[in-house]
RODO-730716 format. One record per residue: residue in one letter; x, y, z of N, C-alpha, C, CB in turn. Coordinates in pm, whole numbers, padded with zeros to 5 digits, always signed. Glycine has a CB too. Layout:
N
AXYZXYZXYZXYZ;...
This chain:
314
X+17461+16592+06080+17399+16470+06130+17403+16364+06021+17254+16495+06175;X+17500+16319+06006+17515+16186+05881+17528+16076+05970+17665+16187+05761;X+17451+16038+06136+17416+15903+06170+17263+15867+06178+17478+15874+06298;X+17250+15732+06157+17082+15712+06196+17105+15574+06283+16954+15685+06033;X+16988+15524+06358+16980+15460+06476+16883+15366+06411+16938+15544+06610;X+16910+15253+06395+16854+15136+06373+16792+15054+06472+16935+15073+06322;X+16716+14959+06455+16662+14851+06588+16655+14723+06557+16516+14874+06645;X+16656+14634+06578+16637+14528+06520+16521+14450+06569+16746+14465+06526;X+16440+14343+06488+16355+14315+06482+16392+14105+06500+16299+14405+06359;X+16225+14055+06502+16263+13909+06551+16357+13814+06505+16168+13841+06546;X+16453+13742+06554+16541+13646+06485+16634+13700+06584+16575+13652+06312;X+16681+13833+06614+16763+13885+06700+16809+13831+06859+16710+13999+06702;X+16696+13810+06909+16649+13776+07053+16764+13619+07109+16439+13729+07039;X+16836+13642+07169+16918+13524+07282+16907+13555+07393+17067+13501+07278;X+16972+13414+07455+16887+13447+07623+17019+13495+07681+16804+13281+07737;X+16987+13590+07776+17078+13709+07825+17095+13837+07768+17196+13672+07826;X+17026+13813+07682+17071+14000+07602+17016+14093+07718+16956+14061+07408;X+17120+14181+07731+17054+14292+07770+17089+14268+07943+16880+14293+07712;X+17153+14136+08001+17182+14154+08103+17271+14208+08175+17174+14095+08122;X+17383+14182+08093+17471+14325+08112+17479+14443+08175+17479+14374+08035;X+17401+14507+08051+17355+14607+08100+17297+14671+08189+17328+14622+08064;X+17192+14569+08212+17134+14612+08376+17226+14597+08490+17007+14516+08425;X+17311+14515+08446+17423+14540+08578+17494+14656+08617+17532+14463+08566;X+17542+14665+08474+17605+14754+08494+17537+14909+08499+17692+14731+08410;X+17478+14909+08451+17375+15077+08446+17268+15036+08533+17290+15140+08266;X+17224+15184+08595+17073+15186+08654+17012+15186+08549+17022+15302+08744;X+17037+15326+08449+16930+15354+08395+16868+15216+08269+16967+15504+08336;X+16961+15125+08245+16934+15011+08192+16834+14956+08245+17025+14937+08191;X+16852+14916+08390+16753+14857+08514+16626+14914+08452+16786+14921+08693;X+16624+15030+08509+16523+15091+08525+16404+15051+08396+16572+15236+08539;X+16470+15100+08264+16399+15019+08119+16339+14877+08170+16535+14977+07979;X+16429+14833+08215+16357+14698+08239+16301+14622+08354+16425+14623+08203;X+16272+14719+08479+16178+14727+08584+16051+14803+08500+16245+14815+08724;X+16044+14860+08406+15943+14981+08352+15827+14851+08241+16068+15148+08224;X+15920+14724+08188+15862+14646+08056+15819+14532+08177+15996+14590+07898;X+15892+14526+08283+15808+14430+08351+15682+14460+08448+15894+14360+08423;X+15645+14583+08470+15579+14702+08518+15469+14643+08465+15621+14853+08475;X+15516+14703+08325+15412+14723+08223+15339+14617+08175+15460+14778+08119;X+15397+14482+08163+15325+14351+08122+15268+14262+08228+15417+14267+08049;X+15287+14346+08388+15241+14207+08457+15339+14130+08501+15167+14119+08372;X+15470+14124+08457+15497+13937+08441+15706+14018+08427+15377+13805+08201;X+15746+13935+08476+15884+13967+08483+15938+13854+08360+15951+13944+08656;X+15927+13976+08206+15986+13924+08118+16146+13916+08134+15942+13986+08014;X+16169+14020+08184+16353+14020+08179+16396+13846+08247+16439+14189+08327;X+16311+13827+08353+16371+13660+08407+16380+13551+08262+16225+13570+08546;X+16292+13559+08185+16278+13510+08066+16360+13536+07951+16174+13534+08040;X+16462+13656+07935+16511+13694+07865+16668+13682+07942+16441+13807+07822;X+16676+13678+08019+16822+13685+08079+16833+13494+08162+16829+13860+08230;X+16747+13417+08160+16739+13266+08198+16715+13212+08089+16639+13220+08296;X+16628+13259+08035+16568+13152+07900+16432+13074+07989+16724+12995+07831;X+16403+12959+07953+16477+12908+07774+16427+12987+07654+16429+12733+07719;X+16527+12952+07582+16529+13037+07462+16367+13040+07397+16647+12971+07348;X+16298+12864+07398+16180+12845+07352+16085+12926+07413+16151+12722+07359;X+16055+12972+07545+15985+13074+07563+15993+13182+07507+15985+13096+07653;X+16128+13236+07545+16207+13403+07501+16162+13412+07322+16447+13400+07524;X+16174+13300+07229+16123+13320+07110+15974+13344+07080+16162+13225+07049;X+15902+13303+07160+15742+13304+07128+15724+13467+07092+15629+13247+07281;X+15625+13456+07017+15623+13620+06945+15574+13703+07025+15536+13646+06816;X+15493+13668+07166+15447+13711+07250+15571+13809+07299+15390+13609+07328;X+15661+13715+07338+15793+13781+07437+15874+13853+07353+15897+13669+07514;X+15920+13812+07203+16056+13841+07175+16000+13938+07145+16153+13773+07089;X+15903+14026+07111+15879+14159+07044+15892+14275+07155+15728+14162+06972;X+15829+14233+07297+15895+14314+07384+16036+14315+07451+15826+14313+07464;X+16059+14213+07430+16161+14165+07498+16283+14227+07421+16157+14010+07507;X+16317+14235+07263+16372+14325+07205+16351+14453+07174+16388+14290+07137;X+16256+14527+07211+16214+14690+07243+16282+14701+07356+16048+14737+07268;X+16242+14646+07466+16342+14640+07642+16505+14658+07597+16328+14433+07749;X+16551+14534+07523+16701+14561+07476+16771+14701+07449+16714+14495+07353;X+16651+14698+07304+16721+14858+07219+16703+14994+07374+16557+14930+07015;X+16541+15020+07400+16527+15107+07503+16624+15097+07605+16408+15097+07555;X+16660+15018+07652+16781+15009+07763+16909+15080+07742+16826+14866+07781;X+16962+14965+07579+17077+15083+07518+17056+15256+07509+17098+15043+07358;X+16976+15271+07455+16972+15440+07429+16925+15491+07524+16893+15500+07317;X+16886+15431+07619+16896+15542+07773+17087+15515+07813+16747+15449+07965;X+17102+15401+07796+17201+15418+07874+17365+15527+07785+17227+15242+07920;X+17296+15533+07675+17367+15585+07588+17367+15721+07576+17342+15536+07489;X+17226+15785+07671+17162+15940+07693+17217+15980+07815+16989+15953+07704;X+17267+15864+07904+17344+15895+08063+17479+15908+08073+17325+15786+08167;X+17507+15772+08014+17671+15746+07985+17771+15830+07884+17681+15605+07927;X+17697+15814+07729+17771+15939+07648+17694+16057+07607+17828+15892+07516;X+17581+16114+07673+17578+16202+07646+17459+16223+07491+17717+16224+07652;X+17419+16097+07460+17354+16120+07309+17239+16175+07339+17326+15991+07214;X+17208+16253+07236+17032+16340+07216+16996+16284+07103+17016+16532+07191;X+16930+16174+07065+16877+16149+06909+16833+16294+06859+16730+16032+06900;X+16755+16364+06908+16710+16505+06782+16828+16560+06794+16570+16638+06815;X+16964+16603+06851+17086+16665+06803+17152+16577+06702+17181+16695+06917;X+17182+16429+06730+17247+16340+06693+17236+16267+06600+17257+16292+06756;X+17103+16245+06553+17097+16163+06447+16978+16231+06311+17051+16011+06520;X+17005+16195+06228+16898+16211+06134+16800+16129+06062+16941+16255+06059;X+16770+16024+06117+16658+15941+06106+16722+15868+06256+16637+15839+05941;X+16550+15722+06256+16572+15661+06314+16508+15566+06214+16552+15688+06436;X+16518+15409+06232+16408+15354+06206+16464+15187+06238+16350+15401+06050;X+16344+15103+06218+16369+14928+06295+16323+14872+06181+16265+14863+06456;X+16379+14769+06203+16324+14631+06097+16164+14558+06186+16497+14463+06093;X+16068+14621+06105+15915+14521+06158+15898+14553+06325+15945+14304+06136;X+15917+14469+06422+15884+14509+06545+16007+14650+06580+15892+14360+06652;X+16072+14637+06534+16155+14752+06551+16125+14899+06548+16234+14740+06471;X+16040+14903+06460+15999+15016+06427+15939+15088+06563+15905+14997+06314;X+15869+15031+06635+15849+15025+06713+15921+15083+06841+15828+14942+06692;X+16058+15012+06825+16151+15055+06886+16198+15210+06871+16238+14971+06857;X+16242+15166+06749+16267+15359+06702+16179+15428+06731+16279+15412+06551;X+16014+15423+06738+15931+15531+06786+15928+15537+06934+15792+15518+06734;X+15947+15450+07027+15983+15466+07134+16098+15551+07137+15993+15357+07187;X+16192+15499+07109+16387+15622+07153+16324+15739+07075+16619+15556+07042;X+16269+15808+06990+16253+15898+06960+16084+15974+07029+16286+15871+06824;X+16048+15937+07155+15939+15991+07176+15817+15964+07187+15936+16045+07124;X+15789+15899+07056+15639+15879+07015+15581+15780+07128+15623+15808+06852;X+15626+15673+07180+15521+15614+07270+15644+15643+07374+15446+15436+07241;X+15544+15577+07485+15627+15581+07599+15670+15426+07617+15546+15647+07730;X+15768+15361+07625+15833+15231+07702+15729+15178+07739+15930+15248+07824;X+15624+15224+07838+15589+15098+07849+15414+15088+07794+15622+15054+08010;X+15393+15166+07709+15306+15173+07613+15355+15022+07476+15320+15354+07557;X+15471+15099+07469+15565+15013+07363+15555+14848+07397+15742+15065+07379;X+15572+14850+07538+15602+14734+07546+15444+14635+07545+15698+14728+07676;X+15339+14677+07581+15201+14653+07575+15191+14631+07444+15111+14756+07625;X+15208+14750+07368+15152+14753+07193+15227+14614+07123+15223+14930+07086;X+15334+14569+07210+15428+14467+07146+15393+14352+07174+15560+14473+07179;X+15349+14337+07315+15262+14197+07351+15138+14184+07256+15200+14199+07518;X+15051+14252+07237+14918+14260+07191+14986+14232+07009+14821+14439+07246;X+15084+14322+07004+15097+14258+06832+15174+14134+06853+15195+14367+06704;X+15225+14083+06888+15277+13920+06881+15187+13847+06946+15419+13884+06949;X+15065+13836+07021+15007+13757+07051+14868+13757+06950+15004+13771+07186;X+14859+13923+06872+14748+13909+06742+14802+13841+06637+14700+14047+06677;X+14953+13872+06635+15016+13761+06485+14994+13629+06494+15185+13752+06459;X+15045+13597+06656+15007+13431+06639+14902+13371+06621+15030+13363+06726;X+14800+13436+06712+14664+13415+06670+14587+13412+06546+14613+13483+06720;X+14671+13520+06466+14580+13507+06360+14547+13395+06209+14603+13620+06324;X+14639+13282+06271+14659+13201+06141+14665+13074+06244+14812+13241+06024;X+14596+12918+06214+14560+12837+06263+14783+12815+06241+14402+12744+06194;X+14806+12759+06366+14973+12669+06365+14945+12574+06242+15017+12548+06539;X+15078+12590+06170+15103+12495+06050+15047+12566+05930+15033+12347+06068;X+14934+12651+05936+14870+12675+05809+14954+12816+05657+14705+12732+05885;X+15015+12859+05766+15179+12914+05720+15286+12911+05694+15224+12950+05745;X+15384+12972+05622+15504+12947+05610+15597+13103+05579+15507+12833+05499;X+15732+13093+05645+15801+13188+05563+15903+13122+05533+15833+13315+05616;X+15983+13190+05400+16090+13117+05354+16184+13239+05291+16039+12995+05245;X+16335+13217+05344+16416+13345+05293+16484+13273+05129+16568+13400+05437;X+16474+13330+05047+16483+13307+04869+16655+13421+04898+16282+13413+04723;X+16738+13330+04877+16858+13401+04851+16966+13383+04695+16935+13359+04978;X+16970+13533+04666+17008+13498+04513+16938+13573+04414+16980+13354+04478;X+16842+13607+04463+16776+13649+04332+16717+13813+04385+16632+13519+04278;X+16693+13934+04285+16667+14055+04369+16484+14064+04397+16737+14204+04274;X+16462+14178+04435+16310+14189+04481+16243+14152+04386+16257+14317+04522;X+16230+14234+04304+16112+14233+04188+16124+14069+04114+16148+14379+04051;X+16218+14014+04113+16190+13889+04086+16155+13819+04184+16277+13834+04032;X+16174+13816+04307+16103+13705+04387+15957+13724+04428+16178+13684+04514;X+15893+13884+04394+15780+13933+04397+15712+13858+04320+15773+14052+04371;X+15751+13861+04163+15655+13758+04065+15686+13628+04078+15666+13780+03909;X+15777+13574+04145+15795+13456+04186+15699+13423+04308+15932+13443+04212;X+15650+13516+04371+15559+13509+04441+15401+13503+04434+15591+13575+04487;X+15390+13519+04344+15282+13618+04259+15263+13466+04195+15343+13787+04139;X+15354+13358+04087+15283+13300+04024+15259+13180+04081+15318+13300+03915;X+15366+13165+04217+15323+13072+04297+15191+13044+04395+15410+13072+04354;X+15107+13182+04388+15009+13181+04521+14896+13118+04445+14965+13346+04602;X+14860+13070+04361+14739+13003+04250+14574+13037+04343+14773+12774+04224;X+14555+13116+04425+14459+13176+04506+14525+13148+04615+14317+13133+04501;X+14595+13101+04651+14608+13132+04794+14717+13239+04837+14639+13004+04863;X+14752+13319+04923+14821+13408+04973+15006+13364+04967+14751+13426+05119;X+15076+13497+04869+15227+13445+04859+15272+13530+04844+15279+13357+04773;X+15369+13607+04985+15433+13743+04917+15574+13776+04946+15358+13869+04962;X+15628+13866+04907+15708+13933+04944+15688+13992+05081+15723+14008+04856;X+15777+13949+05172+15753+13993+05328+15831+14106+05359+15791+13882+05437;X+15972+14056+05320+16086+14167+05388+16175+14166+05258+16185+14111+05555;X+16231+14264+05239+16307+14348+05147+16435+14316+05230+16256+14518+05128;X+16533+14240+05234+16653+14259+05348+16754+14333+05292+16722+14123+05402;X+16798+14330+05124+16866+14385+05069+16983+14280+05071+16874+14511+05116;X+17061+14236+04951+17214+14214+04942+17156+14056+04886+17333+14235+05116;X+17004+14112+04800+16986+13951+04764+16957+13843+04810+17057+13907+04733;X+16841+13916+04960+16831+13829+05048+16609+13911+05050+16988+13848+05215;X+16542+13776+05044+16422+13816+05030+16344+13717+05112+16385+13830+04890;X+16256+13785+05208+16194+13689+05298+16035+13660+05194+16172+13771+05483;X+15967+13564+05180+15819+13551+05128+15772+13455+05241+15799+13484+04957;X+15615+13500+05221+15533+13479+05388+15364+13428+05274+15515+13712+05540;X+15313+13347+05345+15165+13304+05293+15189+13144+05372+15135+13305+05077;X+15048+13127+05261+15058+12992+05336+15125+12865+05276+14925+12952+05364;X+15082+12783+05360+15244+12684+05315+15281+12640+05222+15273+12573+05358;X+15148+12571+05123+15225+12477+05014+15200+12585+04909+15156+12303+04974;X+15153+12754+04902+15193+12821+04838+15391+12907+04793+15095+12875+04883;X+15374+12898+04961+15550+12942+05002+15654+12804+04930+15578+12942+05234;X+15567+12691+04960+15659+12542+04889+15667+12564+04781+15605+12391+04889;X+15572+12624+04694+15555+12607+04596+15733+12741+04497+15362+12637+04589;X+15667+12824+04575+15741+12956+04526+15906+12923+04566+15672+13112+04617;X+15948+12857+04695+16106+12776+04677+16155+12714+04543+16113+12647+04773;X+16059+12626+04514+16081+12535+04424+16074+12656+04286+15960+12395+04435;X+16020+12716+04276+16019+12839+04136+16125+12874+04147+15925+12975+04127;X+16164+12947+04290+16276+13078+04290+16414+12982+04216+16321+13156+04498;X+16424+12860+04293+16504+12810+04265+16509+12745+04097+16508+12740+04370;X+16445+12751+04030+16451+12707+03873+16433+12855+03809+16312+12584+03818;X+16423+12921+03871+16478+13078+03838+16588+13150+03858+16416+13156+03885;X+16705+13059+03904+16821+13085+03936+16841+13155+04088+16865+13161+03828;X+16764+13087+04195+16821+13163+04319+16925+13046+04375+16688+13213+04443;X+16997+13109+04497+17093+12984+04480+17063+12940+04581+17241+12990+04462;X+16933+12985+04663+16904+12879+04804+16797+12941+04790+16988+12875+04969;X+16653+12870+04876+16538+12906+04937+16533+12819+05097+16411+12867+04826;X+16517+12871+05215+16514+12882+05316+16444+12870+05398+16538+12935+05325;X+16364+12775+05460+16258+12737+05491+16274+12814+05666+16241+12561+05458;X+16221+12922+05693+16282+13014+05797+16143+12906+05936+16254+13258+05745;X+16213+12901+06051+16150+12860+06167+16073+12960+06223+16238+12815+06256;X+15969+12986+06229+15881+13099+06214+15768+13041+06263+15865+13159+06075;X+15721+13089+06412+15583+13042+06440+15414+13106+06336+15576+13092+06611;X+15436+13218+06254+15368+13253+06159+15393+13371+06054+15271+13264+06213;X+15296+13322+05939+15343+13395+05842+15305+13536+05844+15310+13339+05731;X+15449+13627+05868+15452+13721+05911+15429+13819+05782+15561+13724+05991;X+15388+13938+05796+15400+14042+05647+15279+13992+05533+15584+14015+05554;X+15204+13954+05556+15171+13899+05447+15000+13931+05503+15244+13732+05416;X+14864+13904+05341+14767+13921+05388+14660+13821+05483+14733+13960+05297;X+14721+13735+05539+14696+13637+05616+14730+13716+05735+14766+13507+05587;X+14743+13816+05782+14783+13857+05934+14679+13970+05939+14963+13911+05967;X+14571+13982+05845+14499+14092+05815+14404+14116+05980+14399+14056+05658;X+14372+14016+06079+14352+13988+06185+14432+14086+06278+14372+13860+06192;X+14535+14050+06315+14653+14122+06396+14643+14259+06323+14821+14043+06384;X+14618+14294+06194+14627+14446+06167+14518+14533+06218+14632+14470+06023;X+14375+14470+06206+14238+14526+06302+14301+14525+06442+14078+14411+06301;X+14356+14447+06466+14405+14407+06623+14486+14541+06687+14527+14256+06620;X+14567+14562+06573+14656+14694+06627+14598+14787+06612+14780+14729+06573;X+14521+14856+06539+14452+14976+06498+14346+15012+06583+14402+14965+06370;X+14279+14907+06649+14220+14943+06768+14345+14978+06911+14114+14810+06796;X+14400+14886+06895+14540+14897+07027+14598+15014+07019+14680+14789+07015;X+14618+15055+06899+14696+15200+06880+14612+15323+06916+14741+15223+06723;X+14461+15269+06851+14368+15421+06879+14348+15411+07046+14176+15426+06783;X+14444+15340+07131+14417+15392+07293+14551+15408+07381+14317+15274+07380;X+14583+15464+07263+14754+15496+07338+14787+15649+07255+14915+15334+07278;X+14900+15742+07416+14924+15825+07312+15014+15830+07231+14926+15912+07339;X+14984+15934+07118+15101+15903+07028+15135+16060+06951+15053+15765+06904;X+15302+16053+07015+15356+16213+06990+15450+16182+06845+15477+16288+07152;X+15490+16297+06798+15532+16331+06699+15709+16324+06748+15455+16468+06652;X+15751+16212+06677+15919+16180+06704+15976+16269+06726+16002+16126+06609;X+16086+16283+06789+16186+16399+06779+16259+16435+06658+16284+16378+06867;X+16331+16318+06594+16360+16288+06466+16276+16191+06379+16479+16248+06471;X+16245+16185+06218+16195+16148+06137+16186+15995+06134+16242+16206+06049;X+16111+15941+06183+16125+15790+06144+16074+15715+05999+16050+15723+06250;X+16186+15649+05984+16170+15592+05832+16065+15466+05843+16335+15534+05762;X+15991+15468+05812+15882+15358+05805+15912+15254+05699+15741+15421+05774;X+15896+15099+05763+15894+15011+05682+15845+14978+05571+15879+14956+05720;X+15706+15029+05528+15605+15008+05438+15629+15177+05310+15430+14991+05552;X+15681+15266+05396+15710+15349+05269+15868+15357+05259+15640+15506+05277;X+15946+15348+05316+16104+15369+05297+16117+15452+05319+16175+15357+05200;X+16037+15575+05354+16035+15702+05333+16072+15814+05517+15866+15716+05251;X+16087+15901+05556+16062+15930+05683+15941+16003+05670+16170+15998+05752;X+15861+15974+05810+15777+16070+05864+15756+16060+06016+15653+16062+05797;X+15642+16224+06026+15651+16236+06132+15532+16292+06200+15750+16288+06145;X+15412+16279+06137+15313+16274+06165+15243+16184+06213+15281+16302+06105;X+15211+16224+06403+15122+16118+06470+15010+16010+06364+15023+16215+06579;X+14927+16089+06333+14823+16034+06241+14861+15936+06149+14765+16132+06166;X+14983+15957+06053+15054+15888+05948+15125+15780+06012+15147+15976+05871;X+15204+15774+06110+15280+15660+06177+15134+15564+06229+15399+15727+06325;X+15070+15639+06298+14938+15482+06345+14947+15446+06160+14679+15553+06436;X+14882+15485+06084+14786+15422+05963+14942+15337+05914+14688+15569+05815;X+15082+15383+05933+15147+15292+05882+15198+15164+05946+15228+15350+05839;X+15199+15178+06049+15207+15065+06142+15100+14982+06148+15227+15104+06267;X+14999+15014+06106+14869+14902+06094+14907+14856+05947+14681+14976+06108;X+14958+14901+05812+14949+14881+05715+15110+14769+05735+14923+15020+05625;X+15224+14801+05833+15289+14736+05796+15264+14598+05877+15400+14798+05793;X+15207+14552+05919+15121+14395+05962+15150+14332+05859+14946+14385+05984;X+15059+14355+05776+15031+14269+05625+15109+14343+05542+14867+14263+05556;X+15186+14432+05529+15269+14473+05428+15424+14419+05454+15258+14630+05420;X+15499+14492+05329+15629+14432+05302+15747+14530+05391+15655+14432+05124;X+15855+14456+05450+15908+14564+05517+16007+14611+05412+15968+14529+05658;X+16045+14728+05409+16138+14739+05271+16281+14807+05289+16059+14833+05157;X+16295+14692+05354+16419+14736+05435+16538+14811+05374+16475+14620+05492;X+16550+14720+05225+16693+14746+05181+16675+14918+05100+16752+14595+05052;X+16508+14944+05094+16478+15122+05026+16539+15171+05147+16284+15200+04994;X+16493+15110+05291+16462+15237+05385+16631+15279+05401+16364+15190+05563;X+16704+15161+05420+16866+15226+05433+16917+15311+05331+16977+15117+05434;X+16857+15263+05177+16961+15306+05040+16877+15492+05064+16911+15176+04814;X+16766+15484+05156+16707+15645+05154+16771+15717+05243+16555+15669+05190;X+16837+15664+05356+16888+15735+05483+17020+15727+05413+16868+15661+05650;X+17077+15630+05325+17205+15643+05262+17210+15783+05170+17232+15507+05173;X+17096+15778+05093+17064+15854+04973+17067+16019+05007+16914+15803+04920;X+17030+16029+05162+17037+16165+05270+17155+16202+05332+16951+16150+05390;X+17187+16123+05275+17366+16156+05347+17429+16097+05490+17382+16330+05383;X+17355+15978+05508+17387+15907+05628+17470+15826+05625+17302+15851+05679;X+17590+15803+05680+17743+15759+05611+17738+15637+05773+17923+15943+05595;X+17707+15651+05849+17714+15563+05986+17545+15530+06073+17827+15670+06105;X+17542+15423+06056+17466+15306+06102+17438+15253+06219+17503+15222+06061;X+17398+15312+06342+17463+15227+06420+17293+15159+06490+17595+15318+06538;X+17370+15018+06507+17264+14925+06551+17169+14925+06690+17332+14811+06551;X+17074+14930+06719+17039+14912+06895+17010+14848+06941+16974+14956+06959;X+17085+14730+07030+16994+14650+07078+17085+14504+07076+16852+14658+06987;X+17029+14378+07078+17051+14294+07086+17113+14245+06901+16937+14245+07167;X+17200+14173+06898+17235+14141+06764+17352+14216+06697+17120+14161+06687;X+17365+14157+06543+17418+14236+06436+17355+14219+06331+17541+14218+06408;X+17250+14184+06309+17190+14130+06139+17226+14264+06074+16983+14087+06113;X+17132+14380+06137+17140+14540+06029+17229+14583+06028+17071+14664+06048;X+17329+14539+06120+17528+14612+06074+17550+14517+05966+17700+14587+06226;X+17549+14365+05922+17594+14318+05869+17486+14385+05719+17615+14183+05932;X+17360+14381+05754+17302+14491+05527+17403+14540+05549+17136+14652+05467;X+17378+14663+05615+17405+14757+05577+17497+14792+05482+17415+14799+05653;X+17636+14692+05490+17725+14671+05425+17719+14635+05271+17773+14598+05490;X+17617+14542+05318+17556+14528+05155+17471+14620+05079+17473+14416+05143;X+17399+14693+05119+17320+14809+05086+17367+14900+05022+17276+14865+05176;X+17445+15001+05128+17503+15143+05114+17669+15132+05118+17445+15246+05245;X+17735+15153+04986+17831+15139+04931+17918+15276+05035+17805+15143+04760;X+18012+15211+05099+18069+15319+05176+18002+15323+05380+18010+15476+05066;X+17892+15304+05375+17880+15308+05468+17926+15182+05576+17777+15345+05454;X+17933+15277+05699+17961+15169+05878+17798+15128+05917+18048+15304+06067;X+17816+15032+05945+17757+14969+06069+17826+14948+06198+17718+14849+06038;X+17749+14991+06303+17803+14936+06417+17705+14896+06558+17904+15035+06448;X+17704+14776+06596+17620+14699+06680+17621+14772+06808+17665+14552+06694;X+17574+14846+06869+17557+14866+07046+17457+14808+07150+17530+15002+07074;X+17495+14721+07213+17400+14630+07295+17515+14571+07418+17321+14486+07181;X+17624+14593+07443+17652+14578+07558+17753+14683+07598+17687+14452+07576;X+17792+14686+07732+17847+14767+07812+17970+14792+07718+17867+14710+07958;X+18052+14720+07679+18188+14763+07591+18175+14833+07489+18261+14662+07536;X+18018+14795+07408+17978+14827+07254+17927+15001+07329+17814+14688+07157;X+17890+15022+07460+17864+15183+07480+18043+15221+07523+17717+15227+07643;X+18084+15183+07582+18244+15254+07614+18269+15284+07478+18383+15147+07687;X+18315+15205+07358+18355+15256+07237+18296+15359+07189+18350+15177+07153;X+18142+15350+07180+18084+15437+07169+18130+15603+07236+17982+15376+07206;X+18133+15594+07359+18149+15685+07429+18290+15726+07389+18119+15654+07561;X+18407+15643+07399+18527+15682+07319+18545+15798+07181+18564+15552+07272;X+18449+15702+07105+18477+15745+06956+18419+15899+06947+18392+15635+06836;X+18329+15921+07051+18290+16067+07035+18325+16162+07172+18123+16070+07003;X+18491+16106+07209+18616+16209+07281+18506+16255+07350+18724+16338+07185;
């Protein structure tokens, strides 16, 4: 087992993803008769019409990209035949992703997932007055420097390291004219851009400490099974697979850092030589490349991206 199953997380989301698929597969459909079930409200019309400005609100895109990935890997359990616990040896998502991966591997059910996903994008937004945030991607410079670049920019107010992307690419999240502040550093510290990311709030950071009470109650009323395979968690890099341990880390990764570029160089470090993406996008095929020296990425989110699939494994 040298593959692991990735998910991708917000930024991913265009309008139509995932329509495809429902055309062409039931069992696609079905994923996404199950997320509109589950919320009330026929997100897929929103995700396959747009406008995009809805489909982005953090409310939607967090389910709305769980629906994506879940769609693929059913249709990927009908069409070729995949078993994640035969097939792969981790799973894991970037931030709402994670999410994802504990869904394809078991732990919640779809449309648990898709609930736990509304309730965390509508606790993120909530939890910080509009405007009083910022995130900004610092490209150029590695972690531990944009950490204390973070660090000497927050002068009391909140400035961190959000996401780990890897390949010299670092998201920081707080509030605003702390995040202004820390551009203007990174960059007289030799980064060669800072990135003022379009972001309805500052995500990862201890300003979302709100949305983290928010989930920890949401989580203690859902069930929650033990993956089939090991999921690598954002906040340790590490896999696990203990019910108990996945809630306390999923509340911790709210306000924590996602650490993206450990969690691949660890599934690299295990002997995982192929990557493959779920869902809507390519951001995590394109690390990966930068990450793990030797390793594939490969994107699956529409009907052609499963035929190859189904090809490559005769």
């Amino acid at each position: 087992m040298t593959a692991a199953f990735t998910f991708p997380g917000q930024g991913s989301q265009a309008v139509g993803m995932g329509k495809a698929l429902a055309e062409a597969f039931p069992a696609a459909r079905a994923v996404f008769d199950e997320v509109d079930a589950a919320l009330g409200e026929k997100l897929s019309a929103i995700m396959w019409d747009g406008p995009i400005e809805t489909l982005t609100l953090t409310e939607n895109a967090q389910p709305a990209l769980m629906a994506v990935s879940l769609a693929t890997i059913r249709v990927l359990e009908a069409e070729a035949g995949l078993d994640l616990k035969r097939d792969a040896a981790f799973v894991a998502g970037h931030s709402l992703g994670e999410y994802s991966a504990l869904a394809a591997a078991g732990t919640f059910s779809i449309a648990d997932a898709a609930r736990l996903l509304r309730i965390r994008g509508n606790a993120m937004q909530a939890a910080t007055p509009v405007g009083t945030g910022a995130m900004a991607a610092i490209l150029g410079l590695e972690f531990d420097a944009v950490a204390a670049v973070a660090a000497e920019a927050a002068q009391g107010e909140v400035c961190q390291a959000a996401n780990d992307n890897g390949g010299g690419q670092v998201v920081i999240s707080g509030h605003k004219a702390a995040v202004e502040r820390a551009c203007e550093l990174a960059k007289s510290k030799g980064a060669k851009r800072a990135i003022p990311l379009p972001v309805s709030a500052p995500f990862h950071c201890a300003l979302m400490q709100p949305a983290a009470d928010a989930m920890a109650e949401a989580l203690s009323k859902v069930t929650v099974r033990a993956p089939v395979v090991p999921v690598v968690a954002n906040v340790l890099a590490a896999p696990i697979t203990d019910p108990a341990e996945i809630v306390r880390r999923l509340v911790e990764q709210v306000t924590g850092t996602v650490r993206w570029r450990e969690c691949v160089a660890a599934m690299a470090g295990a002997g995982v030589t192929t990557f493959y993406e779920i869902g809507s996008g390519k951001v995590l095929s394109g690390l990966v490349k930068r990450i793990a020296d030797g390793a594939t990425g490969t994107a699956i989110g529409t009907p052609d991206d499963v035929a190859a699939f189904k090809a490559a494994r005769g």
